[in-house]
KENU-271723 format. One record per atom (N, C-alpha, C, O): atom name; x, y, z. Coordinates in steps of 0.05 Angstrom, whole numbers, plus 5000, padded with zeros to 4 digits. Layout:
! residues N
(CA; (X; Y; Z))
...
//
This chain:
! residues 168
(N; (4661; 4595; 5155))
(CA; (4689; 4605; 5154))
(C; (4706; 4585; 5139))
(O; (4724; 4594; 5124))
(N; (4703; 4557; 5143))
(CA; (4716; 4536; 5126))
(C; (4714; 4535; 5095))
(O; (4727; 4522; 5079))
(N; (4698; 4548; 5093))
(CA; (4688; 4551; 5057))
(C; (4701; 4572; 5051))
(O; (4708; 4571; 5027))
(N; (4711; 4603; 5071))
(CA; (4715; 4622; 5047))
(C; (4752; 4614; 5050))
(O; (4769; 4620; 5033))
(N; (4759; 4600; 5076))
(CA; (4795; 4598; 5074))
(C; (4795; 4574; 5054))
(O; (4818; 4567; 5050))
(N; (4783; 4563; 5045))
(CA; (4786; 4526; 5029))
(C; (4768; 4548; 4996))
(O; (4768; 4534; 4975))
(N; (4762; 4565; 4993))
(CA; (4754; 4566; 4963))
(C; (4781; 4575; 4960))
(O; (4791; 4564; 4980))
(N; (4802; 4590; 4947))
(CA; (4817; 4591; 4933))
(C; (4837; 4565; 4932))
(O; (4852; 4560; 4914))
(N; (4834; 4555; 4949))
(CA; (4845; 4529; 4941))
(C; (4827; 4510; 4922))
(O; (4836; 4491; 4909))
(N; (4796; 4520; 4921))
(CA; (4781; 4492; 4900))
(C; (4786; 4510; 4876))
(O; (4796; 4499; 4856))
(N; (4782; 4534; 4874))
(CA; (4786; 4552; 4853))
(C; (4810; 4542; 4838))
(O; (4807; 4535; 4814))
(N; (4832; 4540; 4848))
(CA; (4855; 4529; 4844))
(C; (4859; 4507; 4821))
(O; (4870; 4507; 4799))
(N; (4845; 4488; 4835))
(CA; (4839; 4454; 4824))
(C; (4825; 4466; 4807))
(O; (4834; 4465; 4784))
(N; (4804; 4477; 4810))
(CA; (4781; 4475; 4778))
(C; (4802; 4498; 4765))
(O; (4792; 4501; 4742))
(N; (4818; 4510; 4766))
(CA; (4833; 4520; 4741))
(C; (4857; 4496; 4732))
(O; (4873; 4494; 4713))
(N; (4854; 4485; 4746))
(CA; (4882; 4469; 4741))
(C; (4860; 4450; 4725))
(O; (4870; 4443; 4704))
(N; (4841; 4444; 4728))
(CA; (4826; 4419; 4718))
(C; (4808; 4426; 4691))
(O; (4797; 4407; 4680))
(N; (4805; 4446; 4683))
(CA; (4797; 4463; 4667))
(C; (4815; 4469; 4642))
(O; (4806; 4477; 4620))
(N; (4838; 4464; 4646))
(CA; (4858; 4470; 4621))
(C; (4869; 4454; 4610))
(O; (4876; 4433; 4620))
(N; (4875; 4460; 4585))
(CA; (4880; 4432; 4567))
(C; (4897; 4419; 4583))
(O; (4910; 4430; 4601))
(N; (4898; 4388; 4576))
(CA; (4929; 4384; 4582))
(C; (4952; 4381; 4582))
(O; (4966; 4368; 4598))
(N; (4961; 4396; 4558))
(CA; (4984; 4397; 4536))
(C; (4989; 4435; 4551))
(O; (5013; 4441; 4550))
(N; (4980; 4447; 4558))
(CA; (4968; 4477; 4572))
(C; (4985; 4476; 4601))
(O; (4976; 4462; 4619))
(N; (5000; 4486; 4604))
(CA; (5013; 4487; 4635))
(C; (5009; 4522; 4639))
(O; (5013; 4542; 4626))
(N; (4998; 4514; 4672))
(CA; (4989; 4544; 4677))
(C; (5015; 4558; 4688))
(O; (5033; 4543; 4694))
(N; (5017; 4578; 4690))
(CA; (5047; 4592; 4694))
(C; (5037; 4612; 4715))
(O; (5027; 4634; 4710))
(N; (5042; 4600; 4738))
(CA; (5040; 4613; 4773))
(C; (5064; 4619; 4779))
(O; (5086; 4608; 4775))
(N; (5054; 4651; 4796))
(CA; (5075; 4665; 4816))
(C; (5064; 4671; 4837))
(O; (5041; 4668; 4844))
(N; (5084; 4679; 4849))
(CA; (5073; 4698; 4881))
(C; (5081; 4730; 4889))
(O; (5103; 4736; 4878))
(N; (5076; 4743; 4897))
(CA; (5090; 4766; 4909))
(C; (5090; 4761; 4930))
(O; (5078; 4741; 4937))
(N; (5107; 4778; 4955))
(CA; (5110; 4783; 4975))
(C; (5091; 4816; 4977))
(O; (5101; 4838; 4971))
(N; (5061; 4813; 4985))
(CA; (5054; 4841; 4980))
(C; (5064; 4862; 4996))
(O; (5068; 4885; 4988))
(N; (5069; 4852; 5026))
(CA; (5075; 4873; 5041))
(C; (5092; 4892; 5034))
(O; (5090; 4917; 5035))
(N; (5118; 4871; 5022))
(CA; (5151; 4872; 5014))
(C; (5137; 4900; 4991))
(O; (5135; 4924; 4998))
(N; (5131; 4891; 4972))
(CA; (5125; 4912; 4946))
(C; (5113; 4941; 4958))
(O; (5119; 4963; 4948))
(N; (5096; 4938; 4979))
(CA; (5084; 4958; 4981))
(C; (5108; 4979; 4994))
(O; (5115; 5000; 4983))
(N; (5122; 4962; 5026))
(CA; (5141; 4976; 5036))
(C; (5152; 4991; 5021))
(O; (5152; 5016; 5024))
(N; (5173; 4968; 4987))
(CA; (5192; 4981; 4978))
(C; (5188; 4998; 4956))
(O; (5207; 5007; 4944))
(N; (5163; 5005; 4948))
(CA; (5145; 5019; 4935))
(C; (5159; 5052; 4939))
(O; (5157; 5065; 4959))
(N; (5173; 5060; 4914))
(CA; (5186; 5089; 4917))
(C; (5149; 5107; 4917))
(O; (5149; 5130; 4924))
(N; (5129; 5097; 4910))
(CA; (5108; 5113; 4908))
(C; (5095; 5111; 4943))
(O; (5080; 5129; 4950))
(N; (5102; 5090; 4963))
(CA; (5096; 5087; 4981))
(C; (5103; 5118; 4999))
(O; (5091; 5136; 5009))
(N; (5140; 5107; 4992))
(CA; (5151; 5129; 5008))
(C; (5147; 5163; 5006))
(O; (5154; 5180; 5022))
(N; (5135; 5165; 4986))
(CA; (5132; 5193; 4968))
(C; (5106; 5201; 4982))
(O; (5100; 5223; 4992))
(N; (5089; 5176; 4982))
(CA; (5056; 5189; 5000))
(C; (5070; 5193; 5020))
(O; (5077; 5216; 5026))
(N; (5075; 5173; 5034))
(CA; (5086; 5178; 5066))
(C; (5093; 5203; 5073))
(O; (5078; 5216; 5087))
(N; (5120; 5213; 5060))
(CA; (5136; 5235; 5065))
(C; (5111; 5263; 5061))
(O; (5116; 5282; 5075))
(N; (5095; 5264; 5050))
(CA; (5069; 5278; 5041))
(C; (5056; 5273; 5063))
(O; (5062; 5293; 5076))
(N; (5040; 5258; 5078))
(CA; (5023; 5251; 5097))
(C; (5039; 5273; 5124))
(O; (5034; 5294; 5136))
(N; (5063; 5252; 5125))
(CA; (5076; 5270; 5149))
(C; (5086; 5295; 5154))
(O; (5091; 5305; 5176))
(N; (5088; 5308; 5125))
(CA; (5078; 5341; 5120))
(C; (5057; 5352; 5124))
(O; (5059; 5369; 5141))
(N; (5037; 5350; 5116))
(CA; (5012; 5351; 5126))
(C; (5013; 5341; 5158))
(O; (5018; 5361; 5171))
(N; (5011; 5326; 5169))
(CA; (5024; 5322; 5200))
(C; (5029; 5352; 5211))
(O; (5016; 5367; 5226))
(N; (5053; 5353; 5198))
(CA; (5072; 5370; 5211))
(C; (5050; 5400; 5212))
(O; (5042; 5414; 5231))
(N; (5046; 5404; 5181))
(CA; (5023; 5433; 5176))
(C; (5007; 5435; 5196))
(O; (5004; 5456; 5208))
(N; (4991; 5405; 5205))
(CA; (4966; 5412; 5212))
(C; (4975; 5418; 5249))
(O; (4960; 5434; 5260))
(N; (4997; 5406; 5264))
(CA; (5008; 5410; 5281))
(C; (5008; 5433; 5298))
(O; (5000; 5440; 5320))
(N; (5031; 5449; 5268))
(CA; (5035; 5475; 5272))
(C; (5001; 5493; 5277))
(O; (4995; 5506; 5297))
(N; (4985; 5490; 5256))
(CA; (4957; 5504; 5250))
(C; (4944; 5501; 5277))
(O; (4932; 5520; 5287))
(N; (4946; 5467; 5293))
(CA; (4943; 5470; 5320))
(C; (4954; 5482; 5344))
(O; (4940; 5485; 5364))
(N; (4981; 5489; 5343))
(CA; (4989; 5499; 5362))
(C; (4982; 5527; 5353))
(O; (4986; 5537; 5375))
(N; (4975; 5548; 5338))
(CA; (4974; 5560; 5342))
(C; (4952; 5563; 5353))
(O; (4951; 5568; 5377))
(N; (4932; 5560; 5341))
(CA; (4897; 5556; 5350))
(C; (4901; 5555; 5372))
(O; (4887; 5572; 5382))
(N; (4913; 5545; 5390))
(CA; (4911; 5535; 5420))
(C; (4931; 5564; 5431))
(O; (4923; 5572; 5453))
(N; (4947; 5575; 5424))
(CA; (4964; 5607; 5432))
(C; (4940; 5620; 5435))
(O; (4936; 5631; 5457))
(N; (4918; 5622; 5415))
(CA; (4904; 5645; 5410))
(C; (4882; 5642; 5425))
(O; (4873; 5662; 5437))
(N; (4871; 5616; 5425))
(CA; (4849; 5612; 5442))
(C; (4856; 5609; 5476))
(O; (4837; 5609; 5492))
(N; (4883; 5607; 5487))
(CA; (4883; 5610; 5512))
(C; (4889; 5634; 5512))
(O; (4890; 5638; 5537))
(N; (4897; 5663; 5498))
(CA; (4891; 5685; 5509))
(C; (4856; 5694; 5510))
(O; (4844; 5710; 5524))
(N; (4849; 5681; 5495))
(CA; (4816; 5699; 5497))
(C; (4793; 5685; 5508))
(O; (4771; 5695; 5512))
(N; (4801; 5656; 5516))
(CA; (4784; 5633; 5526))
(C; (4790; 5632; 5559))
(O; (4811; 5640; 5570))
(N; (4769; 5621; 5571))
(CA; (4778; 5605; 5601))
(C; (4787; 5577; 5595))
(O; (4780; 5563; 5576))
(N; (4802; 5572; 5612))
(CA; (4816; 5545; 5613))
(C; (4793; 5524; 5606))
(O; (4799; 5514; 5584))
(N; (4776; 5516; 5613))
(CA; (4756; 5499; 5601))
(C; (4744; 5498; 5577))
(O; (4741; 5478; 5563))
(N; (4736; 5531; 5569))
(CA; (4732; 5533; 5541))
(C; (4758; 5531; 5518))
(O; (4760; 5525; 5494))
(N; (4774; 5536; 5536))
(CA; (4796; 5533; 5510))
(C; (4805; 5492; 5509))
(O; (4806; 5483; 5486))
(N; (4809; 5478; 5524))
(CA; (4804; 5450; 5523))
(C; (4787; 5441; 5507))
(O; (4791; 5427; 5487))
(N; (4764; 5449; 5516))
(CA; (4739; 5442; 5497))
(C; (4744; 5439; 5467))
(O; (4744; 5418; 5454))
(N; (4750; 5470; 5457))
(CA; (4764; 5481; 5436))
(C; (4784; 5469; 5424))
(O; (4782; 5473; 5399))
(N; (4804; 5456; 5429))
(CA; (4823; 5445; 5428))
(C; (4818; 5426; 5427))
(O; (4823; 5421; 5403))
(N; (4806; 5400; 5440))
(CA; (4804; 5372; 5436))
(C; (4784; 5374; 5409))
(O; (4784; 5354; 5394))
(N; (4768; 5397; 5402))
(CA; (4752; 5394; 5377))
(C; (4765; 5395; 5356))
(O; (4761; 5381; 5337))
(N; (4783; 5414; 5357))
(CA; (4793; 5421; 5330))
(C; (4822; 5395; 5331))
(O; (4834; 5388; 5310))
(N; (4828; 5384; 5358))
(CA; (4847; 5374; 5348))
(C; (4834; 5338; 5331))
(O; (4844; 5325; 5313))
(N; (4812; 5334; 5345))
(CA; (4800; 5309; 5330))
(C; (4789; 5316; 5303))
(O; (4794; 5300; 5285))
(N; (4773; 5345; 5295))
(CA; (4781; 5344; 5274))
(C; (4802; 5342; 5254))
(O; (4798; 5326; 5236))
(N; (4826; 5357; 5254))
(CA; (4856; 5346; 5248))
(C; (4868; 5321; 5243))
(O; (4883; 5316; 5225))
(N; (4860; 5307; 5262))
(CA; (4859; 5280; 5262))
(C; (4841; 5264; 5246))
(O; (4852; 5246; 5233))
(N; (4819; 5267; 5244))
(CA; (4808; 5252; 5226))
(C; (4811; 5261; 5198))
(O; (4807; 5244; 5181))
(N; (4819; 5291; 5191))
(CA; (4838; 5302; 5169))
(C; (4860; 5275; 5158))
(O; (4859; 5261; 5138))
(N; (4871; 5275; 5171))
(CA; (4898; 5257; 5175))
(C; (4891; 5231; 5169))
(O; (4896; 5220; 5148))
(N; (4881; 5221; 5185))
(CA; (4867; 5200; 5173))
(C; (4856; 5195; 5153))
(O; (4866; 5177; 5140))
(N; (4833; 5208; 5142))
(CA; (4825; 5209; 5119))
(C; (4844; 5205; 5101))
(O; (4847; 5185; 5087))
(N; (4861; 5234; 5102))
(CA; (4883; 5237; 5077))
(C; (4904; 5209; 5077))
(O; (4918; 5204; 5058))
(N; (4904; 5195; 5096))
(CA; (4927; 5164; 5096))
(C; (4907; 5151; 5085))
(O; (4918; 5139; 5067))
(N; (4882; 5145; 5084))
(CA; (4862; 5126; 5072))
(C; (4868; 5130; 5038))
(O; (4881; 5115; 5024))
(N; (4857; 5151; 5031))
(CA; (4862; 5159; 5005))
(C; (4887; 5155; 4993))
(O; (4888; 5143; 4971))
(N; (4911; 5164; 5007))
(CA; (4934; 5155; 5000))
(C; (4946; 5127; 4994))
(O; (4963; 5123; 4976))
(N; (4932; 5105; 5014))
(CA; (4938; 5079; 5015))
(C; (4915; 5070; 4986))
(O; (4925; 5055; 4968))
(N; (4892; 5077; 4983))
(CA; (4882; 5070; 4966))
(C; (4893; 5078; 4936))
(O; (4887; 5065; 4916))
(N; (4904; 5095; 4936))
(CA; (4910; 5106; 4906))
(C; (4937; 5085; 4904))
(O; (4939; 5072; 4883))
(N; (4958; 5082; 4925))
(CA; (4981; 5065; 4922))
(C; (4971; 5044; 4916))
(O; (4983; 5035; 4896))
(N; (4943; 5024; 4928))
(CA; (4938; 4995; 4919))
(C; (4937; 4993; 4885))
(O; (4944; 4975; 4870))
(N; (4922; 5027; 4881))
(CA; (4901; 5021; 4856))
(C; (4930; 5022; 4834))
(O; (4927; 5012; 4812))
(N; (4963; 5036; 4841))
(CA; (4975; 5040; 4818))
(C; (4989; 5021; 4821))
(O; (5002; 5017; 4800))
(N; (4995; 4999; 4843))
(CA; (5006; 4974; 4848))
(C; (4983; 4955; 4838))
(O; (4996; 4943; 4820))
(N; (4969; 4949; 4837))
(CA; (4947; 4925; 4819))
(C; (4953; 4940; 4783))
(O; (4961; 4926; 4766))
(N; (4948; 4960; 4780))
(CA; (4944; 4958; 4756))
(C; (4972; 4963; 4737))
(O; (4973; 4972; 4714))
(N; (4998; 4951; 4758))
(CA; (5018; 4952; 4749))
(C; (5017; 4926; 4745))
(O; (5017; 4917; 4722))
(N; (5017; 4910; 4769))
(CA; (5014; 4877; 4766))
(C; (5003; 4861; 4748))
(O; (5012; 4839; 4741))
(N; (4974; 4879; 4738))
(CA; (4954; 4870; 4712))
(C; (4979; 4871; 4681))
(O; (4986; 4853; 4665))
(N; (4984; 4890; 4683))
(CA; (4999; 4904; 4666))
(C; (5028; 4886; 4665))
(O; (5034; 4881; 4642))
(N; (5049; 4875; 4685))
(CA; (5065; 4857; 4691))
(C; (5055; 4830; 4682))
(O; (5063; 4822; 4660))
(N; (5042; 4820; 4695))
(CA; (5029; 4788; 4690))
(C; (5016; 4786; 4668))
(O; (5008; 4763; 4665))
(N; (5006; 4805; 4643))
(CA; (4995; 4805; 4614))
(C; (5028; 4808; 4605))
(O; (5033; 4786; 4593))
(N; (5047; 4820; 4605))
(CA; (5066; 4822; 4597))
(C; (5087; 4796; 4591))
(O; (5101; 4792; 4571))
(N; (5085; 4783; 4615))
(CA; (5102; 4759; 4619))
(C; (5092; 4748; 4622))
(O; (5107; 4734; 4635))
(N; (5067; 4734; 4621))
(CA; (5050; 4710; 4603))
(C; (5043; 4693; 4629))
(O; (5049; 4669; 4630))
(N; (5026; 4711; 4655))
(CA; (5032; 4687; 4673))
(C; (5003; 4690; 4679))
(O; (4994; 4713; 4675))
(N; (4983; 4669; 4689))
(CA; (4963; 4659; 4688))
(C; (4956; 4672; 4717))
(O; (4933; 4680; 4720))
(N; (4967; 4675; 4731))
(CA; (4964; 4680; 4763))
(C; (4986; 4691; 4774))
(O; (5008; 4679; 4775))
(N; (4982; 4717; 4784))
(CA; (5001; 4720; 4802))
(C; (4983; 4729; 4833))
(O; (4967; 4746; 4838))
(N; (4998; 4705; 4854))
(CA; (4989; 4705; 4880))
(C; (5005; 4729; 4900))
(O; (5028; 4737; 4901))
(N; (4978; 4738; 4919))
(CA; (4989; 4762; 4937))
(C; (4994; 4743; 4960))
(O; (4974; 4733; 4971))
(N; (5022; 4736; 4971))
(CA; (5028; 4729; 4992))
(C; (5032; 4743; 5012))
(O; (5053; 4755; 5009))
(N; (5015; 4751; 5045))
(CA; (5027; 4763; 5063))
(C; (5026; 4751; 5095))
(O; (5025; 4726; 5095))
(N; (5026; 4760; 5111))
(CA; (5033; 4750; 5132))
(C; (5002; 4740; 5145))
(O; (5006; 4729; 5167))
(N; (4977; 4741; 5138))
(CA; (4966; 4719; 5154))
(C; (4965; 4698; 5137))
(O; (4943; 4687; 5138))
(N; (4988; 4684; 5116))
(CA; (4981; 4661; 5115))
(C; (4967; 4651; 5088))
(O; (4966; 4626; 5085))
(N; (4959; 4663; 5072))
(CA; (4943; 4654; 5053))
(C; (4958; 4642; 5029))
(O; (4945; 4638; 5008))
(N; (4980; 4636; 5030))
(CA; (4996; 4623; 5021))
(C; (5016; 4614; 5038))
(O; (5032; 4627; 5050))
(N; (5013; 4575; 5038))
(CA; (5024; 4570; 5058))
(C; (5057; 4569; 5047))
(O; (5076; 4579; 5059))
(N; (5057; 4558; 5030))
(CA; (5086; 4550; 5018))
(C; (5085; 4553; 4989))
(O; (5063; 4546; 4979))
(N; (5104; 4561; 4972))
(CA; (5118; 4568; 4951))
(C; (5145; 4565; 4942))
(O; (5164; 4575; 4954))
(N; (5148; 4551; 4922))
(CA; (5174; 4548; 4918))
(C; (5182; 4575; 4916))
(O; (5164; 4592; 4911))
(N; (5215; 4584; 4921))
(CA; (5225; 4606; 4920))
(C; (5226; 4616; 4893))
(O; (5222; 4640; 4888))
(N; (5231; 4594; 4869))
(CA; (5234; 4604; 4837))
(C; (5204; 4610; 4837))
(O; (5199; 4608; 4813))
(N; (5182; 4615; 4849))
(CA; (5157; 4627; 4836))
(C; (5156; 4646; 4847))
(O; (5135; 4658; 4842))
(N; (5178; 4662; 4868))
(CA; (5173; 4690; 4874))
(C; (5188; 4709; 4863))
(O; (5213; 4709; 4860))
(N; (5165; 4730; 4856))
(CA; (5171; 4753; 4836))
(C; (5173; 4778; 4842))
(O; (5171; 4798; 4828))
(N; (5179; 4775; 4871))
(CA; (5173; 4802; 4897))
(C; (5206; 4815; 4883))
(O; (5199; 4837; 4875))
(N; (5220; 4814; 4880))
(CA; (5246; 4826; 4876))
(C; (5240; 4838; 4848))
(O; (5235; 4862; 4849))
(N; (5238; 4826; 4821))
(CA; (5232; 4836; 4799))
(C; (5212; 4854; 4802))
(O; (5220; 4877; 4797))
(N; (5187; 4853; 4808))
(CA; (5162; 4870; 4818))
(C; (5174; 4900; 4826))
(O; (5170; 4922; 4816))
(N; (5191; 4889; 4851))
(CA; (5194; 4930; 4858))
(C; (5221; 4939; 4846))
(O; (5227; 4962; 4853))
(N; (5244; 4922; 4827))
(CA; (5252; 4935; 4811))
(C; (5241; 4942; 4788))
(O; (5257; 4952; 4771))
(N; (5219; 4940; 4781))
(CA; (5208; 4943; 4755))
(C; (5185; 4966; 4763))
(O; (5179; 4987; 4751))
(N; (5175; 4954; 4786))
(CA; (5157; 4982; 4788))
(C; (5165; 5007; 4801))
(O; (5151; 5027; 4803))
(N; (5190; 5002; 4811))
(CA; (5209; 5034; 4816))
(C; (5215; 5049; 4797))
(O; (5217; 5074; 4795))
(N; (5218; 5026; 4777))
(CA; (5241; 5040; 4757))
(C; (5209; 5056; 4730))
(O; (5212; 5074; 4713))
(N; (5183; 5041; 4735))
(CA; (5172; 5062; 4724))
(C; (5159; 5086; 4737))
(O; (5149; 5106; 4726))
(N; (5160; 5077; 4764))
(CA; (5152; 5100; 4779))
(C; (5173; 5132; 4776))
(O; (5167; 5156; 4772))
(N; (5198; 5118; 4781))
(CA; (5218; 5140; 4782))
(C; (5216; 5148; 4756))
(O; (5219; 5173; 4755))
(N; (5212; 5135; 4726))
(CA; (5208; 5149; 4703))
(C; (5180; 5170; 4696))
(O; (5179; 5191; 4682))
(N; (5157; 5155; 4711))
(CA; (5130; 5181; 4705))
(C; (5144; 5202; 4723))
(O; (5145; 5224; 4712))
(N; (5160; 5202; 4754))
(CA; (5150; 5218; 4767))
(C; (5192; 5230; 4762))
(O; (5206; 5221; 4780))
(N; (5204; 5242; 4745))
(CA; (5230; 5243; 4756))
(C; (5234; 5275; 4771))
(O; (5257; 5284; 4775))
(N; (5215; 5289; 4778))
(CA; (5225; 5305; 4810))
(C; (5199; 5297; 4829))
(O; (5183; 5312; 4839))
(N; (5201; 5272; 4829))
(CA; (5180; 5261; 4853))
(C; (5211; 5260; 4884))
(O; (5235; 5253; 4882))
(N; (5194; 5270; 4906))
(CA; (5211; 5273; 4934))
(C; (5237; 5247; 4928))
(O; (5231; 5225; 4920))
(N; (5262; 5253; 4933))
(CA; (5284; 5233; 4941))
(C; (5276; 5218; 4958))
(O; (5264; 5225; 4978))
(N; (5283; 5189; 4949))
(CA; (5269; 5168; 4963))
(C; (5296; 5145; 4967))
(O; (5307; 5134; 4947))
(N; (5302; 5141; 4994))
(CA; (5322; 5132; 5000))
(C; (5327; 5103; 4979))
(O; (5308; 5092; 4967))
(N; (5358; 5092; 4978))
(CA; (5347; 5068; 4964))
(C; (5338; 5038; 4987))
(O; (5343; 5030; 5010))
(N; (5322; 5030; 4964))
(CA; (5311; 5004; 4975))
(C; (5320; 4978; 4975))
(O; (5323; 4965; 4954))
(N; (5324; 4968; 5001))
(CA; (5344; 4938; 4999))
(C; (5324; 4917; 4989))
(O; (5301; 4914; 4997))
(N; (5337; 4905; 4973))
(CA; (5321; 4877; 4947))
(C; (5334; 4853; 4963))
(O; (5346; 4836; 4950))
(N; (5332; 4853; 4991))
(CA; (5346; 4828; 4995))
(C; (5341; 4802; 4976))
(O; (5354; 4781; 4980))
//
């Protein structure tokens, strides 16, 4: 366990030790959580997920009207806890896929960001820690989700109203 939290730190040194030295490497950080939160593509799955929610809800309550007129109380439970775990793992599923397609258009924004502005590394900072400290001038969490709002809101302009987002 001491080897896989201590490699990105040797990784580190052998890039640092690796480059000319007239060559200064040009490091950032994000705040990933922050980007994902304030992610107008975040909120747009979300609001989608919890429609579907709501559909599959309704599709259950009815199923459950129809099956306690024609079922006994046991068979219709039965009935009900099936179809409603199916639904659920519906739901689930569909948030998996969702969270994955948001990582995949947030990295390949970042690729696309950090080739742009010439920076050798940009670090995902989040809350267990894997970045202990950072100066504040190397965080790029504020530029990040004004830049990737502002192309999100341009591919998508009748994507769902998405409240605005505070850049503290």
């Amino acid at each position: 366990m001491l080897v896989l939290r201590t490699a990105p730190v040797f990784f580190l040194f052998f890039l640092c030790s690796c480059a000319k030295p007239e060559a200064k490497l040009s490091l950032a950080y994000i705040n990933s959580g922050q980007v994902m939160q304030q992610y107008h593509g975040t909120a747009v799955k979300r609001i989608q997920i919890e429609a579907k929610a709501r559909l599959w809800q309704h599709s259950l309550d009815s199923i459950s009207s129809t099956l306690n007129t024609k079922l006994t109380s046991a068979e219709h439970e039965s009935r009900l806890a099936s179809y409603r775990l199916s639904y659920q793992q519906s739901l689930q599923k569909a948030s998996q896929v969702a969270d994955q397609e948001l990582l995949a258009e947030v990295n390949t924004y970042l690729k696309s960001f950090g080739a742009a502005k010439k920076y050798d590394l940009i670090f995902g900072a989040n809350d267990s820690g894997n970045i202990v400290y950072a100066a504040p001038a190397h965080d790029l969490t504020k530029e990040v989700i004004q830049e990737l709002n502002q192309q999100y809101d341009a591919l998508h302009p009748n994507a769902l109203p998405v409240p605005n987002t505070n850049l503290r």
